[in-house]
C-alpha positions in Angstrom: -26.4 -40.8 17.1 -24.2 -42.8 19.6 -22.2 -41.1 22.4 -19.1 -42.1 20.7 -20.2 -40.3 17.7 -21.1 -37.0 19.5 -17.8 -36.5 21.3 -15.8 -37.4 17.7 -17.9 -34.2 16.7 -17.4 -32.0 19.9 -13.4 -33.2 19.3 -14.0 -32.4 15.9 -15.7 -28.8 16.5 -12.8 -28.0 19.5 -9.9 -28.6 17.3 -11.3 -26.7 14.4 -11.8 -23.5 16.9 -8.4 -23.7 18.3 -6.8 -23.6 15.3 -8.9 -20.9 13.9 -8.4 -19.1 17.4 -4.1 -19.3 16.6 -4.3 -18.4 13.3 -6.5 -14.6 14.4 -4.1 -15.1 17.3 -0.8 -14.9 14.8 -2.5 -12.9 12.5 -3.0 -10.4 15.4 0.5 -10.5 15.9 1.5 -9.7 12.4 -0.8 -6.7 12.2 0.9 -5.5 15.4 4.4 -6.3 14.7 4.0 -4.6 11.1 2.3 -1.6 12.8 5.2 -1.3 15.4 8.1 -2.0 12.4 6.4 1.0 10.5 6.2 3.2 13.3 10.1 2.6 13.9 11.0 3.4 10.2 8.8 6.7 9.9 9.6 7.8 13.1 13.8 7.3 13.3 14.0 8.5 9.5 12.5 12.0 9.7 13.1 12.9 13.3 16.1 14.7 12.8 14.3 17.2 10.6 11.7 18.5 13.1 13.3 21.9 13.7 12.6 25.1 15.6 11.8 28.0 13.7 15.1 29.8 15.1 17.4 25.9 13.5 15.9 27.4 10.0 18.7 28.0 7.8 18.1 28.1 4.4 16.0 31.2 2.6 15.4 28.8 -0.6 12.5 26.9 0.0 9.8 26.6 -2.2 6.7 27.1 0.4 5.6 26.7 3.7 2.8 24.0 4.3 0.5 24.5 6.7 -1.7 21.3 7.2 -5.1 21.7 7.8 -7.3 20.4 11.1 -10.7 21.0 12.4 -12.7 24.2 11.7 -16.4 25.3 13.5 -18.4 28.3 12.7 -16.1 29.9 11.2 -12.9 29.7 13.1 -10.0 27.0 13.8 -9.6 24.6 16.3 -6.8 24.9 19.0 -4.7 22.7 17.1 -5.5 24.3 13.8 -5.0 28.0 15.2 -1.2 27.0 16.5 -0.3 25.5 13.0 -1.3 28.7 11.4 0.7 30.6 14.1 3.8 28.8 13.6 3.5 29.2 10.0 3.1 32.9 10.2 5.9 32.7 12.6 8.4 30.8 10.2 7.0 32.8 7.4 8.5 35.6 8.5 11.9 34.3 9.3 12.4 32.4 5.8 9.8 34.9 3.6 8.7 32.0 1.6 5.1 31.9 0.4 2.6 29.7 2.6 0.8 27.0 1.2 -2.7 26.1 3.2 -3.8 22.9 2.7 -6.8 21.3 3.5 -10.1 20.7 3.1 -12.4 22.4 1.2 -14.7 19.5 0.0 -18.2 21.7 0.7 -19.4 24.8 0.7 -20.0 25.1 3.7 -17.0 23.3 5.1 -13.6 25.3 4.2 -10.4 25.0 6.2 -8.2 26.7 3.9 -10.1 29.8 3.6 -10.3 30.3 7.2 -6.5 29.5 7.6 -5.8 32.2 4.8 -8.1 34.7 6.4 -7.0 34.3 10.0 -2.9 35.0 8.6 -4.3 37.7 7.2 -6.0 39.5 9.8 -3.7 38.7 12.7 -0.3 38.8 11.1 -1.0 41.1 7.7 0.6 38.5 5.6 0.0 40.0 1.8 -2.8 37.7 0.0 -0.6 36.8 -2.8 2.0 35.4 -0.7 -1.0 32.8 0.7 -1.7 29.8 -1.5 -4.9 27.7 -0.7 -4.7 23.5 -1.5 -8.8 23.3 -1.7 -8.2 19.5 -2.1 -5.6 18.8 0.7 -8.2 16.1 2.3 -5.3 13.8 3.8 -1.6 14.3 4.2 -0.4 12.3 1.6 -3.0 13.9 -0.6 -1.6 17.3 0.6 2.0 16.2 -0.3 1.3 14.7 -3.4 -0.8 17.9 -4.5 2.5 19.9 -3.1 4.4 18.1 -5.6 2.8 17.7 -8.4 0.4 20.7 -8.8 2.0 23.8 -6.8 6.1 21.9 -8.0 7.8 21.7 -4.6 10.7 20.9 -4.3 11.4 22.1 -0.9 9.3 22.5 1.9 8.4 23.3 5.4 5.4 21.8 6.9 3.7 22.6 9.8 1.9 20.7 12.1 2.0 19.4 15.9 5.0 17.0 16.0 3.2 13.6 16.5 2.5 14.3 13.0 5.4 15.6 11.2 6.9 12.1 11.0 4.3 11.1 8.4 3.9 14.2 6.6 7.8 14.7 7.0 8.4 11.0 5.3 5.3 10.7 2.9 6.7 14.3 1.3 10.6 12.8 0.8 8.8 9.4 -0.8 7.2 11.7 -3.0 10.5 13.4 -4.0 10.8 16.6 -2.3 13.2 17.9 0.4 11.2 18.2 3.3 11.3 20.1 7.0 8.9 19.9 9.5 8.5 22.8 12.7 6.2 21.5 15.5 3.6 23.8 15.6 3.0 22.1 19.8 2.1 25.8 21.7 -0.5 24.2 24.1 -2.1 21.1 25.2 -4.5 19.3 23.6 -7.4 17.3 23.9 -7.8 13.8 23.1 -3.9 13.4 22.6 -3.6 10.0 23.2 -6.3 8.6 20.9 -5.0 10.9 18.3 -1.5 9.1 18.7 -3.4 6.3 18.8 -4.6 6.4 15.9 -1.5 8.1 14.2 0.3 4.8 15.1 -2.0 2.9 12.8 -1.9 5.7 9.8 1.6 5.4 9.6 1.6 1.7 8.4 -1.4 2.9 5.9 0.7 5.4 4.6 4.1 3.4 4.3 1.7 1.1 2.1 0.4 3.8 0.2 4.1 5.3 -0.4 4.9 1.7 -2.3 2.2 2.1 -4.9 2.2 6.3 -4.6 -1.7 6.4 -6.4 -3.0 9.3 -7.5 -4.9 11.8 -5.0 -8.5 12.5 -4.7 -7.9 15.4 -6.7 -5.5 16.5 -9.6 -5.8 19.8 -12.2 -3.7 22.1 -14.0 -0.8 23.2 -12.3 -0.4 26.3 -10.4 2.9 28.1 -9.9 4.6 29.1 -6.4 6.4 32.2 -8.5 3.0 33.8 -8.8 0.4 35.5 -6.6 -1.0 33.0 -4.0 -4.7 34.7 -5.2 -5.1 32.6 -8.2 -5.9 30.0 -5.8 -9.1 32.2 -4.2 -12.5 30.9 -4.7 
């Protein structure tokens, strides 16, 4: 191969890689600007319903949710422990039942039945008035169930405030009139990369919302008007 042939390839090969190095370089771009857009729509439409307990209003809504968050041997993380605080605390300003949701996919790995127990034991909530969501695995899948198996129509949901703008927004795509309380009482570890990666959730889910697919889980419905221990395992 002549010299004149080998640098018509090396042109060849360079021009091929810069373009393929713009076109990740735009696509980049895209990702990021879609991500960012997202962020601004979630974030600017729900914000004005994060509330304090005490900005609670109304005594007509249909449950209280109280996301679900890490759990080990037997007890709930930090973050976990202050959403189940602030819903005991908003539980008793508004009386309406509390709905735990979370996950409950193994035996040996149950969020909701620690969240029930520890309302319980430290605040003497009645059992009936505590629902349990077994198959709450993801916020949307915990709004979707809220809907459609337990019939909300309007809710509270509890969580730390970085994620009420998702749960707040995926809940009113779904078609109920939702609330959020910030359930922030300490500092937390790891804060930024959960941000982090709440940034990038929030496109998922605005994707998600246009299609609105079916959770993990369905079943028969359960009603709110009854006793929260039909829901016991």
């Amino acid at each position: 191969m002549s010299n004149i042939g080998k640098r018509e390839i090396i042109k060849i090969v360079i021009a091929i890689g810069l373009k393929l190095f713009f076109a990740l370089f735009a696509l980049s771009i895209g990702i990021l600007a879609f991500i960012l857009c997202c962020n601004q729509l979630v974030v600017v439409s729900t914000s004005s319903s994060i509330v304090t307990v005490d900005e609670l209003k109304d005594n007509d809504y249909d449950c209280i949710i109280v996301l679900g968050a890490g759990v080990k041997n037997g007890k709930p993380s930090w973050m976990l422990e202050d959403r189940i605080l602030t819903g005991i605390e908003t539980y008793n300003k508004t009386g309406a039942k509390l709905l735990m949701s979370g996950d409950h996919s193994k035996t040996d790995y149950n969020e909701v039945g620690i969240m029930k127990d520890y309302a319980i034991e430290n605040a003497n909530i009645p059992s009936e008035d505590i629902f349990m969501d077994h198959a709450g695995f993801s916020t949307y899948d915990s709004m979707y169930r809220a809907k459609h198996i337990f019939g909300a129509k309007k809710v509270i949901i509890i969580s730390q405030k970085y994620h009420l703008y998702r749960a707040i927004y995926a809940a009113r795509e779904l078609g109920m009139e939702a609330y959020g309380v910030s359930a922030d009482l300490r500092n937390y570890h790891k804060m930024p990369y959960y941000k982090f990666r709440e940034s990038i959730a929030r496109g998922k889910e605005v994707i998600k919302l246009l299609f609105k697919p079916e959770p993990t889980y369905l079943g028969e419905t359960i009603s709110l008007d009854g006793s929260g221990d039909v829901t016991n395992d």
